[in-house]
N, C-alpha and C positions, 0 to 999 in steps of 0.2 A: 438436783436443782430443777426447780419447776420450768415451765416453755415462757421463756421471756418474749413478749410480743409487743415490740414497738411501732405496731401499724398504727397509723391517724385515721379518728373518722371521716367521714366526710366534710361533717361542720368544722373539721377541721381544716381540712383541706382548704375548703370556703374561706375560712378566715384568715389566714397565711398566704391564700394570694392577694384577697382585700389587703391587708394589713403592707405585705409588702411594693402594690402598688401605690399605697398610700404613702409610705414612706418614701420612695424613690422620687412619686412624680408631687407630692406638697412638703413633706417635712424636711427633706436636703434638701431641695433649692430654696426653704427658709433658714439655714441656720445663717447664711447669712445677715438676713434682715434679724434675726433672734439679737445678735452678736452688737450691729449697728445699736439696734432700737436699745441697747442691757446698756453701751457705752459712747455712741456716737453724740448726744447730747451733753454740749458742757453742764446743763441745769437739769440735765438727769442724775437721780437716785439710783446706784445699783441695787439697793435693797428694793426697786421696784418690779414689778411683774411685765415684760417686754408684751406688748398686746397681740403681740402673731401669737402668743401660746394661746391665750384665750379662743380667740379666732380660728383655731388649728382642735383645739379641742371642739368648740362646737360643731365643727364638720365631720370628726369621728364621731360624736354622739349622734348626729344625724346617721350615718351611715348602718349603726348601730356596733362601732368597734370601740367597746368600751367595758371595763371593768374586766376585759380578756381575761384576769388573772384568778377571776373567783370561780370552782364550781358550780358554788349555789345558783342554783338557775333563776331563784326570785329577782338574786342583786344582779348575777354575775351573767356569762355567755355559756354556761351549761360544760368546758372544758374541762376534763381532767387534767393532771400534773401533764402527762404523756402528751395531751394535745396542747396541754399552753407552752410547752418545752419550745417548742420549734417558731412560737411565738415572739416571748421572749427571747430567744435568739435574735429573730430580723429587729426586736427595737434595739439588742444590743449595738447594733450599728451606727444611730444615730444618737447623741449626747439631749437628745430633746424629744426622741418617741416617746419615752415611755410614760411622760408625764403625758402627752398629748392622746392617746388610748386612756388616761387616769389607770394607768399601773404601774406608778413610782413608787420606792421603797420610798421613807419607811411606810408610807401610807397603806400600800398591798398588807404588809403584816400586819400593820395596826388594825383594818378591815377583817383580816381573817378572826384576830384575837374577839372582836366584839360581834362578828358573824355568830362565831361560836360559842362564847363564852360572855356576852354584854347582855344586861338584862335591857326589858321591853323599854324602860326609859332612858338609856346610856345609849340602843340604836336611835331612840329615834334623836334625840339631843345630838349625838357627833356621825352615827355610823351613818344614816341615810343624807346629811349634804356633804359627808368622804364622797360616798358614792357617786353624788351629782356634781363631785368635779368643784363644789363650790367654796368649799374650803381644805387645808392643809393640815399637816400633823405632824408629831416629831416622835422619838421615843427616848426617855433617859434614862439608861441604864448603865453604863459605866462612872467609873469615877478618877477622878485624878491623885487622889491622896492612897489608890490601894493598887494591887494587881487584878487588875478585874478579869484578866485571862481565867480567873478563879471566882466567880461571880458569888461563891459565898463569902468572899471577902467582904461582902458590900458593908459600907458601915452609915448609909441613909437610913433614917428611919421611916413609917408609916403606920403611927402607934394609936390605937383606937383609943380614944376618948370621949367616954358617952355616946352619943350618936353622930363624932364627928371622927374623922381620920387628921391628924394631926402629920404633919412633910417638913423633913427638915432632912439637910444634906448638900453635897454640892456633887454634881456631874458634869459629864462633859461630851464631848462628840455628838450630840445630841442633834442628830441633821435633819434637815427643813428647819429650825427654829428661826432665821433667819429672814425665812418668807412671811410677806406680811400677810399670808393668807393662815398661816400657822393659828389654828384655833383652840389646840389641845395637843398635849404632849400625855402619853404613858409613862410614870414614873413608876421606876421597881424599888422596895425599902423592904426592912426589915423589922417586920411586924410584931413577934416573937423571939426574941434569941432563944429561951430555953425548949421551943420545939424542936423537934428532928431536923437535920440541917436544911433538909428541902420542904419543910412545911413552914420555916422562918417567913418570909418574904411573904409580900402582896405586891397586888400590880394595881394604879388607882389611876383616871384620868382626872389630868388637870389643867383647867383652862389657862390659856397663855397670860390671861389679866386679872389671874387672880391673886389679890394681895401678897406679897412674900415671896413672887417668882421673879428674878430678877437674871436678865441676861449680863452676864462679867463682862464677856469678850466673842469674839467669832474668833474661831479657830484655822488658821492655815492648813494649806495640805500641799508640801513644798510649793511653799509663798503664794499658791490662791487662795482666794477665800471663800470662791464658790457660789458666786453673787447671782442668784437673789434667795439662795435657798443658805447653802452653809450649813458648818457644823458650829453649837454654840455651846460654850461652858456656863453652867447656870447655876444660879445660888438656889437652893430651897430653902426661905427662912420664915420656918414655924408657921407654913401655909396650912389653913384651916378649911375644910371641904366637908360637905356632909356625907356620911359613912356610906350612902347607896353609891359615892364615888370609887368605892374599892369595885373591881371586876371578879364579877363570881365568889365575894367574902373573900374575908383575911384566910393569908398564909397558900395560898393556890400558885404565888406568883412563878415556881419554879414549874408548877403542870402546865401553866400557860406557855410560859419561855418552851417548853421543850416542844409544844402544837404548832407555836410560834416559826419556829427556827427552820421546818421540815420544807416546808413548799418554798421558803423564802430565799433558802440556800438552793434551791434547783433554777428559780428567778433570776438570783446573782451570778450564777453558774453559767445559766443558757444567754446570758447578756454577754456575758465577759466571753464568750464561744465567740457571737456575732460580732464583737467588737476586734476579735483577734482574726476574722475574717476580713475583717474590713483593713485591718494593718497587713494582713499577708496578700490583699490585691494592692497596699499603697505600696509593699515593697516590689513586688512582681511587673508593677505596672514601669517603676524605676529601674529594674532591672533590666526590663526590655529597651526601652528609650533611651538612658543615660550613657555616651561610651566614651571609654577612658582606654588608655594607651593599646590605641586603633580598634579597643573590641566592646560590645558592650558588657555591660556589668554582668550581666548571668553568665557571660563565661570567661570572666573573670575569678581567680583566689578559686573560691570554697564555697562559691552564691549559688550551686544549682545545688550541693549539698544542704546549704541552709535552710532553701526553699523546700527540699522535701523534707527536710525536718520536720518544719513548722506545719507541710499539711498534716504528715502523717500525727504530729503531736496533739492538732486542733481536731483531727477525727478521730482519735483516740479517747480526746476528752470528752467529745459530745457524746458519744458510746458509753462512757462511764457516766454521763448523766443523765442518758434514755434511762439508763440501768436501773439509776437510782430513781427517778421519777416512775418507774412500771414498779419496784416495791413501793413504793410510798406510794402507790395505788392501789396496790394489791393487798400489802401487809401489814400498811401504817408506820407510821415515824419508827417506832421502835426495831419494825423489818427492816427498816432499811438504814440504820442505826451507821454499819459501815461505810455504804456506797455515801450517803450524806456526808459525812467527813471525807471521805476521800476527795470527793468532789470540788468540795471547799479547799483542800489543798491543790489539787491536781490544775482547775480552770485557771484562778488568777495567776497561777506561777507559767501555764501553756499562754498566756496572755503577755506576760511579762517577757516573755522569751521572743515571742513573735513581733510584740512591740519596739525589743530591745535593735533585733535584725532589721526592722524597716527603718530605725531611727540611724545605725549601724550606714546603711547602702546607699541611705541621702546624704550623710557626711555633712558638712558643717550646718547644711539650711534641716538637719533631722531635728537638732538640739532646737530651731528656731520655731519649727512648724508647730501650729497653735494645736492640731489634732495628734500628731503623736504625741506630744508634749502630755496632753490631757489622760491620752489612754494610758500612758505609762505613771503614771499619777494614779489612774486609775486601779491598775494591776498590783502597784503596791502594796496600795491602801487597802487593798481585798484582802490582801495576805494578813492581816490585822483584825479586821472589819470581821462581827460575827464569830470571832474567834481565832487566835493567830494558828498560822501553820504547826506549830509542836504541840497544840491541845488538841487539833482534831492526828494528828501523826499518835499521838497518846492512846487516843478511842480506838484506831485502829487497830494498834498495835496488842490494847487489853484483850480486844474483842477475839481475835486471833490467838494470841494466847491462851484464851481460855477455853478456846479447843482444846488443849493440853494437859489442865490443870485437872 
C-alpha cells in the first residue's frame, strides 16, 4: 500500500482556524436568532429565508471563506478533498454553517457537476450565481414509484425530441426545493432504454418555473419538514427545455452521478464526524454536571464505558475518512471506490450511536431537546441518503471478493 499522508497545508491550516473562529464566536450565538426570525412571527412564512443567513453569509464572503468546498481555485479556495475534510467537519457542528461558507448540499454537488461537466452557457446561467451565494438548487433523482437504491430502476424519462429534451416523471426527496431561492433543480431520466444500462440516462437542468414542474408535497423527515429548504416530491409533466439543457449530451448521466457522489460523500461524512462531536461534548458536558443517587452520571451504570466508545468510534471514523479523501486525491473515485462506501456506512451509523447515548444520559428532556432531536434525524436519514447502508455494504463486499475470484 502506498504512504498514506493526511498532513494539511498550511492554507489549510488558515482556513480551519478562520472557519472555526467563525463559527463559534458568529454562527452559534446566531442559531438562536435563525430559530426566532424561521418561527417567532405569527405573520412569518417558514417557507422564508431568516435574514441572519444572508447577513452571516456576507461576512464569510468578506472574509474570503466561501465555496471551501471546490478545488478549482478560479471558483473555489484552491483545497483538496484532504484539506476541506477537516473543514467540513467544524461546519458539521452547526445546523447553519454550511450554508453560510455556501457549501450546503445539494448545491456543493451540483457545482462540482457543472464545474466540470457544464458547458460555457449552463456555468454562466446557474453555476456562477450558485457560487455567489445568490441563488439555490435541488437535485432529483430518486423516485417514489421504484426502488431507487437501484438507480437503474429509474423509470423518468428525458427523451430528445428535435432540439428539445422532453421530462416527464415524478421524484421525490428532492432537498432545497422548498427554498424560495431554489432556481434550478438536476433532474436524472432516462434517455435511451435500449443502450447499455449506464449509457441509458441523462442529467438536464431544469429551471424551478418552468412550465410542467409542479411541487405535490414537502416531505417529512420524522414529522419536520425542514423549513425553509425541505425535501419536495415533484411532478414532471411533459416539461419541454431546449436540448443545450442536457449536461454534457444524452446518456452520460450515470458518468456524472458517479464524479458526483465522490467528494460529496466525504462532505456528508466529515459533517456527520463534527456533528457526533458536538453530541459526544453534549453528553460528557451532562455526564459531569448531572448527579443521580448521590453520584454523578459518569460514574454511574456503563457512562464511562459509553463515553469511550463513542470517542474511540468517532476517531475511527474520521481515520477511515482521511483515508478515503487521500485516495480520492491521489487515485480518483474509482481508487477509492471502497473507502467511499465504507464511509457512507460507517459515519452516519458512529453518528447515530453517539447521538443515540447523549439523548440516552439527559433522560426525559433528551427526547425533548430541539438539537439532539435534529442530529438523530439527522443520522438516520444519512443511512438512506446517497444510498442505504446495504448498497454500499454490497460494493464493499464485491470489491473484496473479487480479490478472490
Amino acid at each position: 500500500m502506498a504512504h498514506m499522508d493526511f498532513d494539511h497545508s498550511e492554507r489549510a491550516h488558515i482556513v480551519m482556524e478562520q472557519v472555526e473562529r467563525f463559527i463559534r464566536e458568529r454562527v452559534v450565538p446566531n442559531e438562536a436568532t435563525y430559530q426566532e426570525q424561521l418561527t417567532g412571527s405569527p405573520d412569518w412564512t417558514r417557507w422564508r429565508v431568516p435574514p441572519i443567513v444572508e447577513q452571516l453569509k456576507g461576512q464569510a464572503k468578506e472574509l474570503g471563506l466561501w465555496n471551501l468546498f471546490l478545488p478549482d481555485e478560479t471558483h473555489g479556495a484552491g483545497l483538496n478533498n484532504r484539506d476541506y475534510a477537516p473543514v467540513a467537519e467544524l461546519t458539521g457542528r452547526s445546523f447553519l454553517a454550511p450554508e453560510v461558507f455556501n457549501c450546503a448540499a445539494p448545491d456543493t454537488g451540483n457545482a462540482e457537476v457543472l464545474v466540470q461537466y457544464g458547458s460555457e452557457l449552463q456555468k454562466e446561467q446557474w453555476l456562477l450565481p450558485l457560487l455567489d451565494g445568490e441563488i439555490r438548487s435541488g437535485f432529483s433523482m430518486t423516485e417514489p414509484a421504484v426502488a431507487s437504491s437501484d438507480a437503474t430502476n429509474m423509470a423518468a424519462t428525458a427523451e430528445v425530441e428535435g432540439d428539445e429534451v422532453v421530462l416527464n416523471g415524478q421524484k421525490w426527496w428532492t432537498s432545497g426545493a422548498g427554498d424560495p431561492r431554489c432556481a434550478f433543480l438536476i433532474f436524472m431520466g432516462v434517455t435511451d432504454r435500449s443502450a447499455d444500462r449506464h449509457r441509458r440516462h441523462s442529467m438536464v437542468l431544469v429551471p424551478m418555473d418552468a412550465p410542467g414542474v409542479k411541487i405535490l408535497r414537502m416531505l417529512p423527515v420524522f414529522g419536520q419538514l425542514g423549513e425553509p429548504h425541505g425535501h419536495a416530491e415533484i411532478l414532471f409533466d411533459n416539461v419541454r427545455l431546449p436540448a443545450e439543457a442536457i449536461i454534457a449530451g444524452p446518456g452520460r448521466g450515470f458518468e456524472i452521478a458517479q464524479g458526483r457522489l465522490g467528494p460529496g460523500r466525504i462532505h456528508h461524512c466529515m459533517r456527520a464526524i463534527g456533528a457526533a462531536e458536538r453530541a459526544l461534548e453534549r453528553l460528557c458536558e451532562r455526564a459531569v454536571a448531572r448527579v443521580a443517587f448521590g453520584k454523578p452520571l459518569m460514574n454511574l451504570g456503563g457512562n464511562r464505558d459509553i463515553i469511550a466508545n463513542c470517542r474511540m468510534a468517532i476517531d475511527q471514523a474520521r481515520l477511515l475518512t482521511m483515508k478515503a479523501a487521500w485516495e480520492l486525491d491521489t487515485q480518483g473515485t474509482f481508487g477509492a471506490l471502497v473507502s467511499i462506501s465504507a464511509i457512507k456506512v460507517v459515519a452516519p451509523n458512529v453518528l447515530q450511536q453517539v447521538v443515540d447515548a447523549a439523548i440516552q444520559i439527559h433522560g426525559g428532556e433528551g427526547v425533548a431537546d430541539p438539537e439532539l432531536s435534529y442530529l438523530m434525524g439527522m443520522a438516520r436519514a444519512l443511512r438512506l441518503a446517497d444510498g442505504p447502508d446495504e448498497v454500499h455494504r454490497a460494493m464493499v463486499a464485491r470489491l473484496e471478493l473479487g480479490k478472490y475470484s
